[in-house]
PDB file of N, CA, C and O in Angstrom:
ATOM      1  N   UNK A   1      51.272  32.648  19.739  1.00  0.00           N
ATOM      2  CA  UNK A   1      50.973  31.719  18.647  1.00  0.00           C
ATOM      3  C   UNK A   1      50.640  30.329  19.180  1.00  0.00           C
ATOM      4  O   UNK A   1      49.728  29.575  18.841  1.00  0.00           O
ATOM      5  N   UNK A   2      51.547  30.177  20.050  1.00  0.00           N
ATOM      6  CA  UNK A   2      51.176  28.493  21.018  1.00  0.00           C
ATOM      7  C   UNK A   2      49.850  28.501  21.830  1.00  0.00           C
ATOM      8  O   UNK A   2      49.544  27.481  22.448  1.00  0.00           O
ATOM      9  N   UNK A   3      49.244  29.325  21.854  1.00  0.00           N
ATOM     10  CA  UNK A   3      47.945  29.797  22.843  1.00  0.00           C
ATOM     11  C   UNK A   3      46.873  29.519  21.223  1.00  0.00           C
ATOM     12  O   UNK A   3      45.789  28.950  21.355  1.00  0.00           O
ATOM     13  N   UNK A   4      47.211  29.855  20.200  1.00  0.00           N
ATOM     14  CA  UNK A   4      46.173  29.636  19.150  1.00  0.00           C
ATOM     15  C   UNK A   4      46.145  28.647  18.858  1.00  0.00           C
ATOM     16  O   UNK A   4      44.992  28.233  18.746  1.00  0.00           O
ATOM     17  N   UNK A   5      47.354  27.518  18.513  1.00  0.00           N
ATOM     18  CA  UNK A   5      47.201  26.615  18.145  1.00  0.00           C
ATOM     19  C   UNK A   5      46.628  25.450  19.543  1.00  0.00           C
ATOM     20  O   UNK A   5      46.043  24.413  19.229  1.00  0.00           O
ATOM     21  N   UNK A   6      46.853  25.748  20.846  1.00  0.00           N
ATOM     22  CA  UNK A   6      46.454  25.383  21.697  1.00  0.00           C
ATOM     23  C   UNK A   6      44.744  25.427  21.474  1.00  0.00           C
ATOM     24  O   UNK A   6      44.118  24.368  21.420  1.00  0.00           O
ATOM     25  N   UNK A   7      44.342  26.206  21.402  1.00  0.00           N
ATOM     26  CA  UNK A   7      42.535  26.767  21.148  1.00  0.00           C
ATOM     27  C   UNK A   7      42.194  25.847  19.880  1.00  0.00           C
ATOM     28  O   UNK A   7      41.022  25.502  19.729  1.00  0.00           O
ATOM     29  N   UNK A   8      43.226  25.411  18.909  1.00  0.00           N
ATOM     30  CA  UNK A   8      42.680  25.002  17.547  1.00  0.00           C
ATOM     31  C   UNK A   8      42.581  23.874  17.993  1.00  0.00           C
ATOM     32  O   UNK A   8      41.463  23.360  18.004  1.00  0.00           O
ATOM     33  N   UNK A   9      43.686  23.168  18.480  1.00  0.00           N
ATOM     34  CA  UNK A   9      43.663  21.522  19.212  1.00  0.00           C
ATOM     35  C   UNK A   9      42.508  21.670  19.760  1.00  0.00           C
ATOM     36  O   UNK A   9      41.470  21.320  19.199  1.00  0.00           O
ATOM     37  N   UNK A  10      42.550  22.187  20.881  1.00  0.00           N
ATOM     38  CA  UNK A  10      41.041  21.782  21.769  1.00  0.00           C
ATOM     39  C   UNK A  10      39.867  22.051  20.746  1.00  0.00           C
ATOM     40  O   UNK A  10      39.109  21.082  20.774  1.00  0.00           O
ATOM     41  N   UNK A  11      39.370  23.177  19.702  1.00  0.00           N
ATOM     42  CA  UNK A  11      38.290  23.283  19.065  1.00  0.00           C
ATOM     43  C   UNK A  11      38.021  22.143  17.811  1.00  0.00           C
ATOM     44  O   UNK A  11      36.940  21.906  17.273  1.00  0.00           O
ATOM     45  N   UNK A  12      39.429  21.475  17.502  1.00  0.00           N
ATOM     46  CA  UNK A  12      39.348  20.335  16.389  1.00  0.00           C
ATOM     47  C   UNK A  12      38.595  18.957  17.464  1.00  0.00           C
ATOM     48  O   UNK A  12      37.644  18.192  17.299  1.00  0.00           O
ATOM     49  N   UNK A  13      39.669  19.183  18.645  1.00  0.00           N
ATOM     50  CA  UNK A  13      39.183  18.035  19.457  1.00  0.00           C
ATOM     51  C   UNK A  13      37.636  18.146  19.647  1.00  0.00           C
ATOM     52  O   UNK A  13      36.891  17.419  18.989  1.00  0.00           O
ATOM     53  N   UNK A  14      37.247  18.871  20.366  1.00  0.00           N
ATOM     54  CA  UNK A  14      35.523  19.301  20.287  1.00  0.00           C
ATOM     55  C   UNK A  14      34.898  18.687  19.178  1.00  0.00           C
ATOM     56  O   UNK A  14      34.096  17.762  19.302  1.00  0.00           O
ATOM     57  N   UNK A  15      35.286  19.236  17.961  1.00  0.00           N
ATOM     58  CA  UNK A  15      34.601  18.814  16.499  1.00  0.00           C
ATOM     59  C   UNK A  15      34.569  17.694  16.672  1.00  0.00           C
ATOM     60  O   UNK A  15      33.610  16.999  17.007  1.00  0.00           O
ATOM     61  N   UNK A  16      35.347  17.483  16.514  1.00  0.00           N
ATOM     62  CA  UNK A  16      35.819  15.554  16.797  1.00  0.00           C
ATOM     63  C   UNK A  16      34.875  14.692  17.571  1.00  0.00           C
ATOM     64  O   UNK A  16      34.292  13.661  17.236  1.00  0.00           O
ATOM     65  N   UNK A  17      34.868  15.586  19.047  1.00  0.00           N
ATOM     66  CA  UNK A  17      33.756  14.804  20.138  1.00  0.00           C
ATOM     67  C   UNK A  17      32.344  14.671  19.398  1.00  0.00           C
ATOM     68  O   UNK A  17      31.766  13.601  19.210  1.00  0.00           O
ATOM     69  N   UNK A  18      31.862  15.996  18.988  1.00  0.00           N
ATOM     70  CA  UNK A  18      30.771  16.464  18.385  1.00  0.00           C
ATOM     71  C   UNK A  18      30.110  15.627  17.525  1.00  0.00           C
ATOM     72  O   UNK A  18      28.962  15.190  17.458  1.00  0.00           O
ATOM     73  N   UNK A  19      31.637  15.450  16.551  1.00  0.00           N
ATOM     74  CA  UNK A  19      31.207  14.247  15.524  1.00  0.00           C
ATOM     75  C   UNK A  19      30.520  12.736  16.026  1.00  0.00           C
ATOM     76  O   UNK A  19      29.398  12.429  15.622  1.00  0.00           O
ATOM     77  N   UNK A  20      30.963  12.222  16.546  1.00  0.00           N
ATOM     78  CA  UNK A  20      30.911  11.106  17.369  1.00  0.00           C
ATOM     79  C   UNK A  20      29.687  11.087  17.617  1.00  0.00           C
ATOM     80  O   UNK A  20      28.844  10.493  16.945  1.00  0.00           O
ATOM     81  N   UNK A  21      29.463  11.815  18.725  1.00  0.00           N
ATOM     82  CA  UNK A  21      27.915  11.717  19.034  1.00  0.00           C
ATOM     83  C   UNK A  21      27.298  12.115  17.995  1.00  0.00           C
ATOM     84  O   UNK A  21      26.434  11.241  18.052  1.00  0.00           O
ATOM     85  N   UNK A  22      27.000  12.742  17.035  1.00  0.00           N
ATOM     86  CA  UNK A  22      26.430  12.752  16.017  1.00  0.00           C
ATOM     87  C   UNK A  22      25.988  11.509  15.160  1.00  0.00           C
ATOM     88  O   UNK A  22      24.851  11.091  14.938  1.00  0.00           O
ATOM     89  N   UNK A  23      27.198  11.041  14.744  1.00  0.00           N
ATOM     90  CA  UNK A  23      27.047   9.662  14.684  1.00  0.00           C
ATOM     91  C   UNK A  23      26.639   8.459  15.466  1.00  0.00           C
ATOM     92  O   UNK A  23      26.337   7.381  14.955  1.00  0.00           O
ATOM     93  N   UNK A  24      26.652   8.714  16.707  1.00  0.00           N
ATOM     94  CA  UNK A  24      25.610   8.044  18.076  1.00  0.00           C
ATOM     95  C   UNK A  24      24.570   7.967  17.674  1.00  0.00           C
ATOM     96  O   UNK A  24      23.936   6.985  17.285  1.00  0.00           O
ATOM     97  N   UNK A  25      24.301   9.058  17.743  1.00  0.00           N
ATOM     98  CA  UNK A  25      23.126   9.958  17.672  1.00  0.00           C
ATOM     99  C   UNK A  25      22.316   9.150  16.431  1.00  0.00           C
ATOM    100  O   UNK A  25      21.790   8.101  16.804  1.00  0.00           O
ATOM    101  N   UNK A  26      22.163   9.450  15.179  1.00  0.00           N
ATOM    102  CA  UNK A  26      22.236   8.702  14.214  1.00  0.00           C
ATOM    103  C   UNK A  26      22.063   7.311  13.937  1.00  0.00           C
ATOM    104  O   UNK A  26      21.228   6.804  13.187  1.00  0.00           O
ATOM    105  N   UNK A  27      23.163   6.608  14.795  1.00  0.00           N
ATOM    106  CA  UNK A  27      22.506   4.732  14.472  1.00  0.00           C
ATOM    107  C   UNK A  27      21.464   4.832  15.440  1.00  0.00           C
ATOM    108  O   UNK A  27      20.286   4.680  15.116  1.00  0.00           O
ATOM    109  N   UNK A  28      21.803   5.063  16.541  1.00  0.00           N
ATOM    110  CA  UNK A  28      20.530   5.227  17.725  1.00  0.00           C
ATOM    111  C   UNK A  28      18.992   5.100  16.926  1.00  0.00           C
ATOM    112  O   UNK A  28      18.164   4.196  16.816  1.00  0.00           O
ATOM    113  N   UNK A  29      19.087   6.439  16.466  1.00  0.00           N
ATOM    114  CA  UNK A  29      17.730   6.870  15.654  1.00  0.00           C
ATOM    115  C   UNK A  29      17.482   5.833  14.643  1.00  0.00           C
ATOM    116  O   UNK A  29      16.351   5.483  14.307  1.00  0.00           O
ATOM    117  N   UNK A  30      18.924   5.201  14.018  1.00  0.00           N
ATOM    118  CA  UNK A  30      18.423   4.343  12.843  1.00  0.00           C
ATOM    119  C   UNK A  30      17.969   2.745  13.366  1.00  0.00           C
ATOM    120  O   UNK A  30      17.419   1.864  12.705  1.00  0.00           O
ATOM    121  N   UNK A  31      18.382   2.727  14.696  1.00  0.00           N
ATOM    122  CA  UNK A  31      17.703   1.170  15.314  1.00  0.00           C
ATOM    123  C   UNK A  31      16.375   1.852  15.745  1.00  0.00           C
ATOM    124  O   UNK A  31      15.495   0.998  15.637  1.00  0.00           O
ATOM    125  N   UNK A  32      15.813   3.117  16.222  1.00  0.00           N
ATOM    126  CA  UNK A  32      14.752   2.766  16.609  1.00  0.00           C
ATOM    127  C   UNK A  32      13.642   3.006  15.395  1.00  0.00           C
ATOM    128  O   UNK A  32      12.507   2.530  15.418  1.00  0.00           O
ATOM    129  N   UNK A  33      14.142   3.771  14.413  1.00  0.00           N
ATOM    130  CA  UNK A  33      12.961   3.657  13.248  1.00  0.00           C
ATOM    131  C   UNK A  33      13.079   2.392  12.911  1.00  0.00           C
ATOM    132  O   UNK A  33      11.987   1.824  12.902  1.00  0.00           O
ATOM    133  N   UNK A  34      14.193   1.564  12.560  1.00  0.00           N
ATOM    134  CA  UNK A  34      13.870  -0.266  12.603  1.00  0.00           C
ATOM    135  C   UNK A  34      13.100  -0.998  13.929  1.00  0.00           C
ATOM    136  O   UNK A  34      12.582  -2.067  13.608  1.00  0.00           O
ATOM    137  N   UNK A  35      12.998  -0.785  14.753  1.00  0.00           N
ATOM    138  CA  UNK A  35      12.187  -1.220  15.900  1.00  0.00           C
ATOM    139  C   UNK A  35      11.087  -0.574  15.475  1.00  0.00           C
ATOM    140  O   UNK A  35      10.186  -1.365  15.197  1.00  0.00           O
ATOM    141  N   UNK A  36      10.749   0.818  15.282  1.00  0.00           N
ATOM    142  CA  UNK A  36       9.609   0.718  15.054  1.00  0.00           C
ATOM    143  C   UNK A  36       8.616   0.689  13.992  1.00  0.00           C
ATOM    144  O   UNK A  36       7.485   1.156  14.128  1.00  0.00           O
ATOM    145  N   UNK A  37       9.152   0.006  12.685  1.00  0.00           N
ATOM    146  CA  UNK A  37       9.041  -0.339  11.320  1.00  0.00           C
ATOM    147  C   UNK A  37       8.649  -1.794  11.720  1.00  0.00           C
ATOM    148  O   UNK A  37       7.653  -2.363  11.272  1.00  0.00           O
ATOM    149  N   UNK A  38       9.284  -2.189  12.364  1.00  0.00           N
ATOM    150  CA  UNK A  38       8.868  -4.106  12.881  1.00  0.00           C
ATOM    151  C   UNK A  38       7.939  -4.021  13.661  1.00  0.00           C
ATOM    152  O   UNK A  38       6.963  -4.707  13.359  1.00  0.00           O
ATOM    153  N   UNK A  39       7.861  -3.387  14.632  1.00  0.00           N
ATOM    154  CA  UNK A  39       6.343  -3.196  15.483  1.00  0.00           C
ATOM    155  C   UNK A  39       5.469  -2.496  14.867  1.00  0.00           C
ATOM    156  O   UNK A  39       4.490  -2.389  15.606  1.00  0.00           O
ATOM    157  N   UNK A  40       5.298  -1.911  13.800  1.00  0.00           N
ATOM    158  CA  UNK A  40       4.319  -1.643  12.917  1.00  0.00           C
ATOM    159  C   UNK A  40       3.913  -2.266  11.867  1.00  0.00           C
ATOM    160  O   UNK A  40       2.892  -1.838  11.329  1.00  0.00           O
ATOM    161  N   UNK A  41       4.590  -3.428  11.298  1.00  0.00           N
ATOM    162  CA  UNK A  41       4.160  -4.729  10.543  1.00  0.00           C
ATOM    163  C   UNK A  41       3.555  -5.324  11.555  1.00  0.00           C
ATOM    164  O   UNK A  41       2.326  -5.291  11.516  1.00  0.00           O
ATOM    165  N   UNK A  42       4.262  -6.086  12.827  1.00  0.00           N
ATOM    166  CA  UNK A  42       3.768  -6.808  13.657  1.00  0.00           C
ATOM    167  C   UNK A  42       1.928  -6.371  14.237  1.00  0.00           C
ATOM    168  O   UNK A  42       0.856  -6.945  14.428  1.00  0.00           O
ATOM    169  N   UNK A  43       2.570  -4.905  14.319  1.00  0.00           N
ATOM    170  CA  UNK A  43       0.932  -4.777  14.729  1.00  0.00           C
ATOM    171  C   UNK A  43      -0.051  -5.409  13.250  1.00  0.00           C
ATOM    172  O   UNK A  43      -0.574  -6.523  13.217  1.00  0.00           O
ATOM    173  N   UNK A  44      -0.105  -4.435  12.194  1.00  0.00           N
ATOM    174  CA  UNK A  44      -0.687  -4.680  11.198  1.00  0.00           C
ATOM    175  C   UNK A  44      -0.733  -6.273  10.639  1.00  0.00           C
ATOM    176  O   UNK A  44      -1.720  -6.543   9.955  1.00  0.00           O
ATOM    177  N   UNK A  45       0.145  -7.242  10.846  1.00  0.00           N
ATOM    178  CA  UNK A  45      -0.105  -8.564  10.896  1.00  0.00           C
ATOM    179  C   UNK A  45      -1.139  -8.725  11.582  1.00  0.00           C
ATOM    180  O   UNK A  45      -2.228  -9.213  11.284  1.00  0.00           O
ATOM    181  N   UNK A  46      -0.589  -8.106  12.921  1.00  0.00           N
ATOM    182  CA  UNK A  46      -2.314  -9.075  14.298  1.00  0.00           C
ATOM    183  C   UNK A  46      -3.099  -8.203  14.014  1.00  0.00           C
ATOM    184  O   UNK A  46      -3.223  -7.778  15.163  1.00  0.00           O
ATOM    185  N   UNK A  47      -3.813  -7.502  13.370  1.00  0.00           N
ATOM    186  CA  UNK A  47      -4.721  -6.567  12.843  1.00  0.00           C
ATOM    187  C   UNK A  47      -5.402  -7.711  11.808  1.00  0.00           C
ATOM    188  O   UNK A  47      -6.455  -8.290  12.077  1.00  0.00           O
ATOM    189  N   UNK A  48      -4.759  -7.898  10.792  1.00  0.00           N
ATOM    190  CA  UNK A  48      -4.741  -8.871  10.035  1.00  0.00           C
ATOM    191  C   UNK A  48      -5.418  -9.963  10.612  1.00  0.00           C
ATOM    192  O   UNK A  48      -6.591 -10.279  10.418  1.00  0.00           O
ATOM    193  N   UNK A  49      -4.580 -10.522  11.345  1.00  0.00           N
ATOM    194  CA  UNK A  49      -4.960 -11.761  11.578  1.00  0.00           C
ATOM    195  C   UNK A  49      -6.406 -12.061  12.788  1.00  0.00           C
ATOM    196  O   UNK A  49      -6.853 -13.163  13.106  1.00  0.00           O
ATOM    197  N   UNK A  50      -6.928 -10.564  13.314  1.00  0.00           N
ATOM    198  CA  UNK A  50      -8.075 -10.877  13.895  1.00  0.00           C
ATOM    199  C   UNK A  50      -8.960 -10.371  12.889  1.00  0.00           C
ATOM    200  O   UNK A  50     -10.109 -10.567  13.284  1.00  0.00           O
ATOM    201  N   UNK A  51      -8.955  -9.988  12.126  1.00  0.00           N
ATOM    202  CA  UNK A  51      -9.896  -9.859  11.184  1.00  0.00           C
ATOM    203  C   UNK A  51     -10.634 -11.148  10.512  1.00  0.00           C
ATOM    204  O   UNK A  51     -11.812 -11.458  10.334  1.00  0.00           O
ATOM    205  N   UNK A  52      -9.594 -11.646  10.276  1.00  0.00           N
ATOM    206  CA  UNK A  52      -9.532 -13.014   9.511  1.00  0.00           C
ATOM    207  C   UNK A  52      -9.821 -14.160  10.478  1.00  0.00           C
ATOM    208  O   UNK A  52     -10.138 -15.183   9.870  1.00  0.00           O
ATOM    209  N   UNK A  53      -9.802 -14.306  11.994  1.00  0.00           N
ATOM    210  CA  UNK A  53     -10.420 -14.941  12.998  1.00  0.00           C
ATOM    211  C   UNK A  53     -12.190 -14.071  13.218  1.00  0.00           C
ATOM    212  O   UNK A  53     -13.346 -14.491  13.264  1.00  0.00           O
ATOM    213  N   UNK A  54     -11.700 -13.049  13.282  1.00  0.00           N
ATOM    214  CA  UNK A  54     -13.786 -12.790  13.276  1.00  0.00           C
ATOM    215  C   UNK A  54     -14.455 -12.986  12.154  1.00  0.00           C
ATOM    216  O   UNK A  54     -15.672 -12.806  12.127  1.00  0.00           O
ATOM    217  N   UNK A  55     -13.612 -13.469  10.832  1.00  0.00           N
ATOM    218  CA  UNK A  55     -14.674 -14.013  10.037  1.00  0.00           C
ATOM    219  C   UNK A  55     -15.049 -15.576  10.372  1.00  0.00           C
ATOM    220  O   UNK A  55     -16.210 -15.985  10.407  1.00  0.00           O
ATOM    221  N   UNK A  56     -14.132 -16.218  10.562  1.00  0.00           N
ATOM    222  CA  UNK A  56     -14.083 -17.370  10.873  1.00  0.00           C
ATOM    223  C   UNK A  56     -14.603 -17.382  11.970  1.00  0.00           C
ATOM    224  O   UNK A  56     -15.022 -18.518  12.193  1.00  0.00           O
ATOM    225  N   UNK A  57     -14.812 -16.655  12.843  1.00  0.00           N
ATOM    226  CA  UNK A  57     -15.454 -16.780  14.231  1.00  0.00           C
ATOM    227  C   UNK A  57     -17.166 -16.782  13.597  1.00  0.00           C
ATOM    228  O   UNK A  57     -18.056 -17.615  13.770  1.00  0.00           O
ATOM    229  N   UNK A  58     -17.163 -15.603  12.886  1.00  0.00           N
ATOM    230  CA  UNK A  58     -18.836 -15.374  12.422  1.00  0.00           C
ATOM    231  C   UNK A  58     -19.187 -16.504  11.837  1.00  0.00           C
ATOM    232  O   UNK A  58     -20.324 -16.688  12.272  1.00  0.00           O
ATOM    233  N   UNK A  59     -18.878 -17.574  10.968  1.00  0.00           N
ATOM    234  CA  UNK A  59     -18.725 -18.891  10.334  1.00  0.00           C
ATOM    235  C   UNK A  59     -19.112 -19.765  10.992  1.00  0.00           C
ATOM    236  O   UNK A  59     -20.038 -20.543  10.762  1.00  0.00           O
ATOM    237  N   UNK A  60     -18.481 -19.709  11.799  1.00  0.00           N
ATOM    238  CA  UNK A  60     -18.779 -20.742  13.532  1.00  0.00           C
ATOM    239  C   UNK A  60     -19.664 -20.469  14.035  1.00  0.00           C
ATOM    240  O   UNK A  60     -20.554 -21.294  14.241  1.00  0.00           O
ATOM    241  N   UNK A  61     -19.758 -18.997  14.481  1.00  0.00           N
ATOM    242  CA  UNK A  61     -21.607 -18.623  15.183  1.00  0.00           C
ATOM    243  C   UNK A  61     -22.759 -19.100  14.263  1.00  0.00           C
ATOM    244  O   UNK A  61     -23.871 -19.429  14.675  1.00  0.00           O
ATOM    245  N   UNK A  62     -22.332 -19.098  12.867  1.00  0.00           N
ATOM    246  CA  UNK A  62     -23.951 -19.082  11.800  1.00  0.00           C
ATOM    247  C   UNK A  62     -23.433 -20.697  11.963  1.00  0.00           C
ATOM    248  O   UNK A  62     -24.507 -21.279  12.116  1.00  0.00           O
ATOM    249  N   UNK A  63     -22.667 -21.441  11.998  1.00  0.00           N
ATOM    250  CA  UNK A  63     -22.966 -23.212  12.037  1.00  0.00           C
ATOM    251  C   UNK A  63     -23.767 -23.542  13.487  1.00  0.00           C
ATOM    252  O   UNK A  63     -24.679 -24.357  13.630  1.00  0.00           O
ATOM    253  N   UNK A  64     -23.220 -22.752  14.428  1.00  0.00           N
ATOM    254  CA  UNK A  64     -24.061 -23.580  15.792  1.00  0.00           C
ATOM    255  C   UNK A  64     -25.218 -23.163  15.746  1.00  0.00           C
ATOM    256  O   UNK A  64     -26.060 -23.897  16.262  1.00  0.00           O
ATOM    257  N   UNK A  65     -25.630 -22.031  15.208  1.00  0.00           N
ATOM    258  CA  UNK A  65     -26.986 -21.324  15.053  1.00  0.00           C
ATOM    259  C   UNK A  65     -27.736 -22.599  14.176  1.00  0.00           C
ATOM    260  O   UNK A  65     -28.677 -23.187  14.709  1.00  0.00           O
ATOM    261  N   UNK A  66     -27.373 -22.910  13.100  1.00  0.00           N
ATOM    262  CA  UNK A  66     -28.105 -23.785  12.509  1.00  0.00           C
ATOM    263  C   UNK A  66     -27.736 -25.292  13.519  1.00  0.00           C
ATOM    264  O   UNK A  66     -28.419 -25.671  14.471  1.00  0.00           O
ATOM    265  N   UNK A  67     -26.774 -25.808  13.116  1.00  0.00           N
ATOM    266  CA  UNK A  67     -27.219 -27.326  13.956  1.00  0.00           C
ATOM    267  C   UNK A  67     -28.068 -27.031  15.186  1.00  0.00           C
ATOM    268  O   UNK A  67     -28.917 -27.914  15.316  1.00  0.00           O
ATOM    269  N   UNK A  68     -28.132 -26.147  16.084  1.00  0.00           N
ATOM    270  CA  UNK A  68     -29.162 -26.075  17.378  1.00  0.00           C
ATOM    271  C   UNK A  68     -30.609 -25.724  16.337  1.00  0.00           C
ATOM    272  O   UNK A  68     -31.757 -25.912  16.740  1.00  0.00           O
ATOM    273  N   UNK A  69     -30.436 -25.450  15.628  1.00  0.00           N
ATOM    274  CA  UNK A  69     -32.016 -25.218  14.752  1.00  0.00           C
ATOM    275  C   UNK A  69     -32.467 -26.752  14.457  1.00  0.00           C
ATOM    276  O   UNK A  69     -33.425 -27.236  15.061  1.00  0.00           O
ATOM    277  N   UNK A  70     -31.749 -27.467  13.529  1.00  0.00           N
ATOM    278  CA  UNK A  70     -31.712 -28.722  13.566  1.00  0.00           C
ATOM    279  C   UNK A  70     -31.618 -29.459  14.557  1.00  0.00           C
ATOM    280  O   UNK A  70     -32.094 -30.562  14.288  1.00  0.00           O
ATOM    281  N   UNK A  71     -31.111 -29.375  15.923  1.00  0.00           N
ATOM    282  CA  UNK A  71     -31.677 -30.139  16.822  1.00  0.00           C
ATOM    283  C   UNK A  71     -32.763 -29.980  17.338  1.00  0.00           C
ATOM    284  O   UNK A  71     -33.319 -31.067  17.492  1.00  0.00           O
ATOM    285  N   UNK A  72     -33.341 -29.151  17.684  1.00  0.00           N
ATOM    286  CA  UNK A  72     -34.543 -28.159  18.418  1.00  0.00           C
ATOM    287  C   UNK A  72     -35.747 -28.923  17.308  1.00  0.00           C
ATOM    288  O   UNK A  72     -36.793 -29.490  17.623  1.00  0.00           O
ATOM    289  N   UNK A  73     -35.245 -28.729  16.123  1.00  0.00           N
ATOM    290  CA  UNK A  73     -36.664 -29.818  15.091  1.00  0.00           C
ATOM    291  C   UNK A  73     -36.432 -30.917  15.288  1.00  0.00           C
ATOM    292  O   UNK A  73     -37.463 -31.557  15.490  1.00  0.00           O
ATOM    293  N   UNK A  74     -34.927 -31.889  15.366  1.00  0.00           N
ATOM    294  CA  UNK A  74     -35.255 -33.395  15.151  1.00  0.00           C
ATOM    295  C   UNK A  74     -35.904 -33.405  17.051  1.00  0.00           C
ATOM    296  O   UNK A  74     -36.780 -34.181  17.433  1.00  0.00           O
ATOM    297  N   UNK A  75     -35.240 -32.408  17.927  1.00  0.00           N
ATOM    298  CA  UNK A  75     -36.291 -33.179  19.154  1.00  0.00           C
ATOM    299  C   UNK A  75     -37.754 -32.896  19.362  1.00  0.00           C
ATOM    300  O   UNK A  75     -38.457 -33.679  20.001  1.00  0.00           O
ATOM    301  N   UNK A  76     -38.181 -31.883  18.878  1.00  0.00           N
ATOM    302  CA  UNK A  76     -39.388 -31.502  18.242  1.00  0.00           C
ATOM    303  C   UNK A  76     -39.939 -32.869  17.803  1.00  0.00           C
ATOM    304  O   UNK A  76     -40.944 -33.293  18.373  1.00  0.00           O
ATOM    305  N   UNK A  77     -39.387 -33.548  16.886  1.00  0.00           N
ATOM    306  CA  UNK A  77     -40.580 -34.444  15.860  1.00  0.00           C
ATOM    307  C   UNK A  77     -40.063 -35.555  16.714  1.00  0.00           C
ATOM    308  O   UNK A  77     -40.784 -36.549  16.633  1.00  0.00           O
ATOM    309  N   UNK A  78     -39.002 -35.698  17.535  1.00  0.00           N
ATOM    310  CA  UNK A  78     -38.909 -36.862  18.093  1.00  0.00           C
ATOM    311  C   UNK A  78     -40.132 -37.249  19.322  1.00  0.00           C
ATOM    312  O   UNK A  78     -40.736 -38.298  19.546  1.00  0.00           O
ATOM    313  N   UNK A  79     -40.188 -35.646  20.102  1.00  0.00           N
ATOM    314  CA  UNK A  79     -41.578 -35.665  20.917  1.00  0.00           C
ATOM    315  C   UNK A  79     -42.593 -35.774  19.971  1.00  0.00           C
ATOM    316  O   UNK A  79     -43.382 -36.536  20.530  1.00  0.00           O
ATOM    317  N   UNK A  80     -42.939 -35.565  19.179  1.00  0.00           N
ATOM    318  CA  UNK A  80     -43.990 -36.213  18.443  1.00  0.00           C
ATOM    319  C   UNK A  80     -43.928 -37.179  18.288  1.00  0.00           C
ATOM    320  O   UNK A  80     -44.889 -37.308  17.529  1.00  0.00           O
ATOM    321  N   UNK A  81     -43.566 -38.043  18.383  1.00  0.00           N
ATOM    322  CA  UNK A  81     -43.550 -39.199  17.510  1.00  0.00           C
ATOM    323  C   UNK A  81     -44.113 -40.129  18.819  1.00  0.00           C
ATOM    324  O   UNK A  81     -44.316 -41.335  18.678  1.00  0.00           O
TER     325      UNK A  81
END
């Protein structure tokens, strides 16, 4: 009978261990789906935010495009003159 309850101790103890890491196991997994819930905003922010720089970039290319148009004529008519 002391040999069974011996086997039950050690198999509760086991459970026990089992549990534990389970629960390890578990926050583990629950910090890295939060790590990678934040690095997947973060990306999608800078996704975001170069989008919104290549418009503003394209903005900037069509202004120098024109003022060099406008210079290229005022030195144009200035050699004329």
């Amino acid at each position: 009978l002391s040999n069974y309850e011996s086997q039950i101790v050690k198999l509760r103890s086991e459970i026990e261990k089992g549990e534990a890491v389970r629960q390890s196991l578990e926050y583990e997994l629950a910090i890295a789906r939060k790590d990678a819930n934040l690095k997947t905003y973060a990306a999608e922010d800078a996704k975001n935010r170069l989008v919104q720089l290549q418009v503003v970039n394209e903005k900037l290319q069509q202004k120098v495009a024109e003022t060099e148009k406008t210079f290229d004529i005022a030195q144009q008519k200035w050699k004329d003159q």
